[in-house]
N, C-alpha and C positions, 0 to 999 in steps of 0.2 A: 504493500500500500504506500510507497515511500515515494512515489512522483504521484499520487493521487492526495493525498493528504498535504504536499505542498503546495499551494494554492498558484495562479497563473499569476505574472505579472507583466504587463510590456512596459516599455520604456515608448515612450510619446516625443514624435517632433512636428512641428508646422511651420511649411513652409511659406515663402510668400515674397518678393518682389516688389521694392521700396515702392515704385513709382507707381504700383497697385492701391486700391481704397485698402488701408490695416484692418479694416472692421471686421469684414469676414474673419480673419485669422483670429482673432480673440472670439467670436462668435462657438467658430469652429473647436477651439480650446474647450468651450463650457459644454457641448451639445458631444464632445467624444468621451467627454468625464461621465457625463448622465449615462450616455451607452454602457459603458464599463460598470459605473455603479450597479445598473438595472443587470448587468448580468453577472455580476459577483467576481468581475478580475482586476486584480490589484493594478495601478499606474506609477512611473516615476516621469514625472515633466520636468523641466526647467522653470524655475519659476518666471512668472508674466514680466516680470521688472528688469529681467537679468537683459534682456535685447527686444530693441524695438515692435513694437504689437505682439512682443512675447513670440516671435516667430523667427527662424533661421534666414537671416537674408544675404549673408557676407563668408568671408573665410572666418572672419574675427566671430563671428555668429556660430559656424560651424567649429572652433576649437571650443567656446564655452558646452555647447550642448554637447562632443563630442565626451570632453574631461568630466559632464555631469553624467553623460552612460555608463564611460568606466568605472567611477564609482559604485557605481549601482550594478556592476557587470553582475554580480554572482545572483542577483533578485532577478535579473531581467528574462524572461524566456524568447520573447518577441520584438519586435521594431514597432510600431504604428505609423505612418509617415502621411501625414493630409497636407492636399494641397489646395487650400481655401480659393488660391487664384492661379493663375499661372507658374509660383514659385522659381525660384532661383536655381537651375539644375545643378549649377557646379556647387552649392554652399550644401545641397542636400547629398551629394555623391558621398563629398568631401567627408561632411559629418559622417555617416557607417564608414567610408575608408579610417581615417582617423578611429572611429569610437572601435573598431574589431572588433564588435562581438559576435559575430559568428553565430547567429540565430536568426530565424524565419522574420522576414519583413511584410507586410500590408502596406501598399499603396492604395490612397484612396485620390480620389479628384472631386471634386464638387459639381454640379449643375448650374449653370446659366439660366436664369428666368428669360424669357422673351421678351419680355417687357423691362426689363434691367439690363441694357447692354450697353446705354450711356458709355463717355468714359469716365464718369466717377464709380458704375456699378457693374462696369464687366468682369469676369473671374479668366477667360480661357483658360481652366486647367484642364478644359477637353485637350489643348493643343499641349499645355504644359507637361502633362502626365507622358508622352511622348517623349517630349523629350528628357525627362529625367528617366524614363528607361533605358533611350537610347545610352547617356550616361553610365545606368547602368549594367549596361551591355560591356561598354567599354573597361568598365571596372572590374567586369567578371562578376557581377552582385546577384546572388538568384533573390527574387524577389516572389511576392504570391499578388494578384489581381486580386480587386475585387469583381462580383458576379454581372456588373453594369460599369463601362468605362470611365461613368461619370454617377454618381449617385449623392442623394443627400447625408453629412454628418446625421443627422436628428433621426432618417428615414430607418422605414424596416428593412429594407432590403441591406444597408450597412450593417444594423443589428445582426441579422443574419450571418453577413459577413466574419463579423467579429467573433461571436462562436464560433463559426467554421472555423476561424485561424485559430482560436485559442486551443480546439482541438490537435492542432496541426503542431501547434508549436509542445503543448505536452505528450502527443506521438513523439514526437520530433526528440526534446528531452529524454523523455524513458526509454529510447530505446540507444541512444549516446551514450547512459548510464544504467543501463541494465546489470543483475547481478541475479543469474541463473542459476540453480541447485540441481544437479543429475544426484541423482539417488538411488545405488546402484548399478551395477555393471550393463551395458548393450544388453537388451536380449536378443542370444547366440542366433538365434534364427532369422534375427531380421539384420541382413546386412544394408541393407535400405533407412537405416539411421545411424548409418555412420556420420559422422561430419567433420568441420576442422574447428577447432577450438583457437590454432595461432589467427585464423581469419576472421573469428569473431572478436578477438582481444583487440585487433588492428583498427577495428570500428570502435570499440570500446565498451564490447560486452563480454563479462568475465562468467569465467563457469569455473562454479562451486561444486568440489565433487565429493560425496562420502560412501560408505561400501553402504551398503546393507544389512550387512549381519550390524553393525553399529546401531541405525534405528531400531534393530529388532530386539537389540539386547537392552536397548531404553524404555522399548514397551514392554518386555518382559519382566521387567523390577518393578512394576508398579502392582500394585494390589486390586481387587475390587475394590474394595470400601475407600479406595482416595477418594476423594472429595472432587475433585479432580476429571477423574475416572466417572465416576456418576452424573457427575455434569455434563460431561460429553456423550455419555450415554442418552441420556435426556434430549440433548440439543440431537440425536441422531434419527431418535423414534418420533422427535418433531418434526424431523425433516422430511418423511415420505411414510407412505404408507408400508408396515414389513409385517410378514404373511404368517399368521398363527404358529407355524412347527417352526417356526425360527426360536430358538431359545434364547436365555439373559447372558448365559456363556459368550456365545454367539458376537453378541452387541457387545459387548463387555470390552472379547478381545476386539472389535473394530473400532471403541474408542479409545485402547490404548496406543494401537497402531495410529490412529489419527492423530491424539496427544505429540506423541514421538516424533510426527512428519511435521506439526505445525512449532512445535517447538525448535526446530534446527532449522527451521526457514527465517523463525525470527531472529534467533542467535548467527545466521551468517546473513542476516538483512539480503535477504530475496526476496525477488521481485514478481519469480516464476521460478515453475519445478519441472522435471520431467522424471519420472518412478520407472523402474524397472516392477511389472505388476504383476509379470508371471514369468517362471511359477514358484521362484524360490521363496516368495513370501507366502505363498498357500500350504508349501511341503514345510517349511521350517518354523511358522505362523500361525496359521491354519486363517486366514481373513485373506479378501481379498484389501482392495485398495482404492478402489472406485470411487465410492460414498465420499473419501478423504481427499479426492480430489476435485469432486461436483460439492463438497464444500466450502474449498478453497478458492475454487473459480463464482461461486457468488459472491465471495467477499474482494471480487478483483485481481485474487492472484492465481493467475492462472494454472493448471498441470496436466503435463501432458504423459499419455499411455507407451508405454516400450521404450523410454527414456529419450523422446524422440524430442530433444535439445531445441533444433532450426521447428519442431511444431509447439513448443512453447512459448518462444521470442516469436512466434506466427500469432499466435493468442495471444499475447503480450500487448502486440501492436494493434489487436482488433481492440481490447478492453481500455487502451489508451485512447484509442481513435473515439469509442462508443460510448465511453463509459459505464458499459454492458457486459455481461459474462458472458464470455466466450466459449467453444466446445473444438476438441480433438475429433475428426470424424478420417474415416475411409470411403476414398469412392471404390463404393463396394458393389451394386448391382445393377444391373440396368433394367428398368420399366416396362415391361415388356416391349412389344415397338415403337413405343414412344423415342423419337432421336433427341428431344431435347428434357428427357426427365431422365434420372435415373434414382438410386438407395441408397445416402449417406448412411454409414451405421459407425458404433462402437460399444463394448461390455457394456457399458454401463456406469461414465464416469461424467453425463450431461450434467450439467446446473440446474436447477430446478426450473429456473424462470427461462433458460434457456430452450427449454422443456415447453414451459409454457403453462405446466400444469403440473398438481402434487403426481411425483412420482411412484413407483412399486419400489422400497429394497430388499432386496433377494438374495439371490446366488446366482453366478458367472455360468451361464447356462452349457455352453461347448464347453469348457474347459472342468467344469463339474460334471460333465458326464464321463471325465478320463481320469481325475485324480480323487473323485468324492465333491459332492455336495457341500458338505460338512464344512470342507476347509476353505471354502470359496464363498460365504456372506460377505457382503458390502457392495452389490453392484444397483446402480441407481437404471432405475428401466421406465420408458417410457416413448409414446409416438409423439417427435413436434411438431407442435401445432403450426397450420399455416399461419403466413407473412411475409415480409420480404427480408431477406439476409444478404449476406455479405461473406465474402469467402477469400481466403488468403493464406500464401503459403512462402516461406521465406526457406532458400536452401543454400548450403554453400556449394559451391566446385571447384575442390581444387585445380583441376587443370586448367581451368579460367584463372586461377587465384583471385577470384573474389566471389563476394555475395549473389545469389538474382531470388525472382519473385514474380510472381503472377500476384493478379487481385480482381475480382470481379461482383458482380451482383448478379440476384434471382432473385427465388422464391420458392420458402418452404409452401407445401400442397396438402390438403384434406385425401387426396387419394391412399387407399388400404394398402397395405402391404403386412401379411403374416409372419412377422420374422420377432425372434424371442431380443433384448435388450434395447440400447438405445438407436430409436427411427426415424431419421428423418428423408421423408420425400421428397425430392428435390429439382426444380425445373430453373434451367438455366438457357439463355437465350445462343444459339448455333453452338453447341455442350459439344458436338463431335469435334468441333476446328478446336475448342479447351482443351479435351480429353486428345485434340493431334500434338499440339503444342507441349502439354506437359511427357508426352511419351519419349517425343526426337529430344527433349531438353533434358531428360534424367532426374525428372523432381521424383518425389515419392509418392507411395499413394495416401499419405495420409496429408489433412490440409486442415485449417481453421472456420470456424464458423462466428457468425453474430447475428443476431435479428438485427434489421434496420439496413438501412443502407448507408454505406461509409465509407465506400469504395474512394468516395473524391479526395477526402481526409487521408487516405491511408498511401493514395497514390502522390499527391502534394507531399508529404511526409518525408517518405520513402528515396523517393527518384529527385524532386528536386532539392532538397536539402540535406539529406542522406547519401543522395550518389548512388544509390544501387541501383542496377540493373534489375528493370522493371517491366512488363507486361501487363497493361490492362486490357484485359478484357471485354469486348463488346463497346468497348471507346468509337466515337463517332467519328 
């Protein structure tokens, strides 16, 4: 929860062009604080006094505002940059060249009334905005548009905006500073989650590793009657529905296994996990691991099934983007002749609400009918419900030596499908040219999910401020 729980902040500049009317630009100052207020994101501005109309017009304009960023570098996640009239391209460049902070930028422009085009009341920052990208072209500055090339500060369509960035810039953050838990050795059979761990540090995501038999012997020293232990028991049987011949044992041991998992996420401050979830913990355990990780993904951090690392920094990036729990799935069946549906599935490690609805907790159906029943409680089971989602899969390759990613949107479906764990139906618009793409490119078959759509957030994110190698999907 450690980029969730730090709240956004951007750093605020306004531009503007002496021989411009000042007013807008002070205008502009008070109607972007309201935005921000009404949407809960913190701001660091200049104050109004420090340079004329409180706005960047000069070089000497762009070193004050630039030395007031870096100040403020370690708060700041974002830029804001409004250009009330046509602004001063080189003082705005100047300022982010100068200030380097090296986070997502928002260019915004203003509108022109029709009837205000006088020259005391003209703004051209339609023309303006032009040219401070061409600028910043020339500087190498990735920057984010907003959704109209001119819009109001006050309006909703800017509001809008500004969530969208704020999203973008906390993707953007959490996954800079990501700190991933593998819990667990590969399992032996899936050589399809191998990855490079030097390629992920290069970005600057660290993977925390511990054995297994370790959590296991932490859940092993705790007693029933902890206090502890019953509580999470408690919060278990609250959490879904579990089926009469499941015993107290049963739960017992899946809350101490869960205790054990969430404890070493907080003492090495992760962000995300990925378990090794069969089968050494059913043979040496007797629980599966599921429940402990569709618990962990309601509460934002997300975990993924067969220690599959590049699919938990995948759900990482979705619950950053959404602020929504995300799910580990397989594309696992196809639809009958349907070409653009097919059968996301997995045991049984979905979120509840990702789910859509209270879930069954059971037992690991396939994998209990070869080792016992018995040693396989914890798997959370349920069909999600229609809506639309969002789908993403982050992989390395080495022989590329770097990151890539696809990302795309659908929609979960009401259509049946008889299959025991978690269900989800899934129509994806031209799914056979995705499912061509992921095949020649050597992604895996497991990917992330989200309800909602978020695909614009995660691609902004990703590609232009991240630099990786990206693929969106059904992009126009």
């Amino acid at each position: 929860m450690r980029h969730f729980q730090k709240p956004i902040t951007f750093g605020l500049i306004v531009g503007s062009r002496q021989f411009f009317n000042g007013e807008p630009a002070k205008a502009s100052r008070a109607e972007v604080i309201a935005q921000l207020d009404r949407l809960g994101v913190g701001y660091r501005i200049l104050p109004f006094e420090a340079t004329e109309n409180g706005a960047v017009q000069s070089r000497e304009d762009a070193r004050l505002y630039a030395d007031f960023l870096r100040e403020h570098r370690d708060e700041i996640d974002g830029l804001v940059i409004l250009l009330p009239n046509f602004g001063d391209e080189i003082a705005i460049a100047e300022t982010v060249n100068l200030a380097d902070l090296k986070v997502p930028i928002l260019l915004q422009a203003s509108n022109d009334e029709i009837d205000k085009v006088d020259v005391h009341s003209r703004r051209d920052a339609f023309c303006g905005k032009i040219s401070v990208t061409n600028n910043f072209y020339q500087y190498d500055i990735p920057f984010t548009d907003t959704s109209l090339h001119t819009c109001d500060v006050a309006g909703e369509e800017f509001y809008c905006d500004l969530d969208r960035f704020a999203r973008v810039c906390r993707t953007v953050r959490g996954l800079r500073h990501a700190r991933i838990g593998a819990i667990g050795a590969r399992t032996g059979a899936f050589q399809t989650m191998r990855y490079s761990e030097k390629l992920l540090q290069r970005v600057g995501i660290t993977v925390v590793t511990v054995d297994l038999s370790e959590l296991i012997a932490s859940a092993s020293a705790m007693s029933d009657d902890d206090p502890a232990v019953e509580a999470k028991l408690a919060e278990i049987v609250g959490y879904g529905s579990i089926p009469a011949h499941i015993e107290r044992g049963q739960i017992a041991r899946q809350a101490k296994w869960t205790i054990a998992v969430d404890r070493w996420i907080a003492e090495n401050e992760c962000d995300a996990s990925a378990i090794q979830c069969w089968r050494s913990l059913q043979d040496n355990f007797g629980c599966a691991t599921c429940v402990s990780m569709s618990m962990m993904g309601e509460r934002l951090m997300p975990s993924a099934c067969e220690v599959d690392v590049m699919g938990a920094i995948s759900m990482y990036a979705l619950a950053l983007a959404s602020s929504a729990p995300p799910a580990i799935l397989d594309w696992n069946n196809n639809y009958g002749r349907e070409p653009d549906k097919c059968v996301c599935t997995h045991c049984g490690n979905f979120p509840k609400s990702f789910i859509g609805q209270t879930p069954e907790i059971g037992e690991l159906d396939v994998l209990g009918t070869v080792i016992g029943r018995e040693k396989c409680f914890g798997a959370v089971k349920g069909k999600v419900k229609a809506g639309p989602m969002t789908y993403f899969r982050l992989s390395s390759d080495d022989e590329a030596g770097s990151l890539k990613a696809y990302v795309g949107e659908g929609d979960f479906t009401d259509d049946p499908f008889g299959m025991d764990g978690g269900i989800a139906v899934t129509q994806v618009p031209r799914l056979r040219d995705l499912l061509g793409f992921i095949v020649r490119n050597g992604f895996e078959h497991h990917l992330a999910m989200v309800r909602g759509s978020h695909a614009e957030v995660v691609e902004e994110a990703v590609s232009r401020y991240l630099d990786w190698p990206l693929y969106r999907h059904g992009a126009a």
